[in-house]
C-alpha positions, 0 to 999 in steps of 0.5 A: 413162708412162716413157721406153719406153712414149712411145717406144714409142707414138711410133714405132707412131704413126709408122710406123701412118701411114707405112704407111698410104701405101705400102700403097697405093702399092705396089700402085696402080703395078701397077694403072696399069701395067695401066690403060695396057697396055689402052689401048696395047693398045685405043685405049678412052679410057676406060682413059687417063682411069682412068689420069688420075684414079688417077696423082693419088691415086699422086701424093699417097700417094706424097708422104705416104709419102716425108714419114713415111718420112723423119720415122719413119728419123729416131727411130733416132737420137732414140728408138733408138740401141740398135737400130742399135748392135746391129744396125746393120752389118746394118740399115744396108745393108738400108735402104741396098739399098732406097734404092739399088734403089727409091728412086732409081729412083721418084724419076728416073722418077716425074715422067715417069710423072705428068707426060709423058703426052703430053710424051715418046713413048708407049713412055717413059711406060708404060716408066717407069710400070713401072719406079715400080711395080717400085721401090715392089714393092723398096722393100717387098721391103728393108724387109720383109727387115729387119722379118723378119730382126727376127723370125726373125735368121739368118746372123749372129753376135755379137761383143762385143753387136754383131751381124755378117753372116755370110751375107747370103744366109740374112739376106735370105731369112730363115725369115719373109721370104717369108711377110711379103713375100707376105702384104704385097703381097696386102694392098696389093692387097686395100687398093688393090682396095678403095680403086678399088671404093668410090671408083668406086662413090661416083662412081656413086651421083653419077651419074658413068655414064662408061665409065671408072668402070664399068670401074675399078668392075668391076675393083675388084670383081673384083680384090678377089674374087680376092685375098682367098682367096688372102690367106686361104691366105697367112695361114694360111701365115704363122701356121704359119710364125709358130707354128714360129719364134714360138709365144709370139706365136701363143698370144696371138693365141689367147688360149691360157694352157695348152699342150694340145689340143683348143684352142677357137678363141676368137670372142671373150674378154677376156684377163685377164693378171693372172689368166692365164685368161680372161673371156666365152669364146666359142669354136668347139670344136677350131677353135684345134687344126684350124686350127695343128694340122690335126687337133682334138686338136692341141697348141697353145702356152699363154701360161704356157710363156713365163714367166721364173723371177721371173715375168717375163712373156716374152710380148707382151701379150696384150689388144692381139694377141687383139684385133688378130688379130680385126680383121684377120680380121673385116674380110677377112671383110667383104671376102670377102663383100662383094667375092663379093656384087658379083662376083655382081652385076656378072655379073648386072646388069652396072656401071651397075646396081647395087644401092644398098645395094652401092654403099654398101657398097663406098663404106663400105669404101673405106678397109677395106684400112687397117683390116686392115694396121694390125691385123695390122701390130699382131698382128706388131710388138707380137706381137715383144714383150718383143724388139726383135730376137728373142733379140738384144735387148728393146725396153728395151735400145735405148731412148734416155736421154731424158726422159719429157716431151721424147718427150710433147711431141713425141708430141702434135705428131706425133698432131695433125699426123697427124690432120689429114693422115689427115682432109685425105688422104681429104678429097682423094682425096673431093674428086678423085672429086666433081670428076670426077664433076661434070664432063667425062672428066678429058681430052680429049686423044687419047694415042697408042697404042703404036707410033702415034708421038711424043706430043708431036706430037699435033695441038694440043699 
């Protein structure tokens, strides 16, 4: 393996953790938010001990995620000078927009709305709970305008190789951008719904029956019914946004070599680049064609259109983005399903009665959301390929000259270290719900509801 391939499995290896911590984040702000407007608005204990509990798990993906974040900005430098020699005079200021808006802003109010819940007046603490939740939203805002701008570059020009602004408004709001932006924040949903459900249905099968499980239960359930039609309907969006401004990417998630209509969608094939055709089809007839075209005899792009006179290939690889896709798509699936089936029973049995074969369900599904953006952060990022920047530049002009074992050396560390976080990661967050089912509500302490005074002069403090 040379330089570029490493460098490559480096940076996927990195950011394919990073993600993983934001994706929760995100959305988790939002989620306490609402946890401590119903009890501003209800007085119910039961919504300040969910909010309790689940500001932990904030607290620790936050953590993970600023780490990787900072490890991954890191190889820029290392492993991509080309990148920011090109593009820099507009990825530097994008990245720097989301530090000034986002980061800054979590990082003022974050200790407040971890730690001030019965130190600062009740107001403070739901007002800079607000203000984190709205600081990671930027924050993925800045840093999808970017990737976006990678996939479909506008208002920019070229002088001399380097690439200059010319429009920052067409660079923000860039052909892609608001796809990716919707089609991330409804995938940070469904990760979060997920997560909330499985974690609060394990507490359940331990015996944990306090209100404020069944409550977190319920909404994950519904949350998660609720969101995935909506993430189907944006993707769709998405593919035809993708299919007019990258058709190269979507004739390889489709495993489709010749361009035509009446195209099959494939369930499942193996992709046999060598021979450019493929292998063990199974297909729905015209399914391809409905879906990009909305009729059955729609043309779809083939692979052999993006073929370079020498026969360079000017498509990405096609195994890793047929396969990919079909992850993503199976496991919202799964979620669709499942997340129907418990609706239907929450409305029949209510929380505390659930099926056991559901629960487990949901228990087993507890991480399902990570399955899903990592498959489909693998159909958009390696779906770019031969590009780095789309028609600006391959990834192999921006690789740095460094020797092949340097980059080895420091992959392995950086897949040992990962591993362990990943497994001492959701060994904690396991470990949090043990606890709290094992014991009492998480506290005992009476917080005060809006307008009802200074929290700091609770009797007992």
């Amino acid at each position: 393996m040379d330089t570029l391939l490493l460098s490559r499995i480096q940076f996927g290896a990195n950011i394919s953790f990073h993600i993983l911590f934001p994706t929760i984040t995100i959305a988790l702000g939002w989620v306490l938010l609402f946890f401590k407007l119903r009890f501003n608005a209800s007085g119910d204990q039961k919504w300040m001990d969910a909010y309790l509990f689940w500001v932990k798990v904030f607290a620790l993906s936050f953590a993970m995620g600023v780490v990787s974040g900072i490890t991954m900005s890191f190889q820029f430098g290392t492993n991509w000078p080309g990148f920011m020699e090109t593009v820099g005079n507009i990825a530097g200021p994008l990245l720097a927009y989301e530090v000034l808006t986002a980061f800054f802003l979590e990082a003022v109010f974050l200790g407040i709305m971890l730690f001030g819940a019965s130190r600062v007046p009740n107001w403070l603490h739901t007002t800079a709970t607000f203000l984190v939740a709205f600081g990671t939203t930027m924050s993925a805002f800045w840093i999808l305008v970017l990737n976006s701008w990678m996939h479909t570059p506008a208002g920019y020009e070229m002088r001399d190789g380097v690439a200059f602004a010319t429009d920052w408004w067409a660079v923000i709001f860039n052909p892609s951008m608001p796809y990716r932006l919707a089609h991330m924040l409804l995938a940070s949903g469904l990760t979060v719904a997920f997560l909330i459900a499985g974690i609060s249905a394990l507490r359940l099968l331990w015996g944990d029956d306090k209100e404020s499980v069944k409550s977190t239960f319920r909404f994950g359930v519904i949350l998660g019914a609720v969101l995935i039609p909506i993430q189907i309907f944006a993707g769709d969006m998405h593919g035809l946004n993708t299919l007019e401004h990258q058709p190269q990417k979507v004739a390889a998630m489709e495993g489709n070599w010749e361009t035509q209509g009446n195209v099959p969608l494939l369930l499942f094939a193996i992709p046999d680049e060598e021979a450019r055709e493929n292998r063990m089809e199974i297909g729905i007839p015209n399914g391809a064609s409905l879906i990009l075209k909305h009729k059955p005899s729609g043309v779809v792009p083939g692979l052999n259109d993006f073929v370079a006179e020498d026969g360079t290939s000017l498509h990405p690889p096609v195994a890793p983005v047929f396969w990919s896709f079909r992850i993503m798509v199976g496991t919202g699936m799964a979620m669709l399903a499942l997340s129907w089936a418990g609706a239907v029973a929450l409305r029949r049995r209510g929380a505390g009665d659930m099926p056991k074969l559901l629960l487990l369900g949901f228990s087993a599904m507890a991480f399902s959301g990570w399955i899903a953006t990592l498959a489909g952060w693998y159909t958009t990022e390696i779906g770019r390929q031969p590009w780095l920047v789309q028609g600006i530049m391959t990834t192999k002009q921006a690789v740095a000259d460094v020797p092949a074992p340097m980059v080895l050396s420091t992959l392995i560390i950086y897949l040992v270290v990962y591993a362990a976080l990943i497994v001492a990661y959701m060994g904690t967050v396991t470990y949090l719900a043990w606890k709290a089912s094992k014991g009492e509500p998480l506290s005992s302490r009476k917080y005060p509801r809006r307008g009802e005074g200074d929290a700091s002069l609770i009797p007992g403090e």
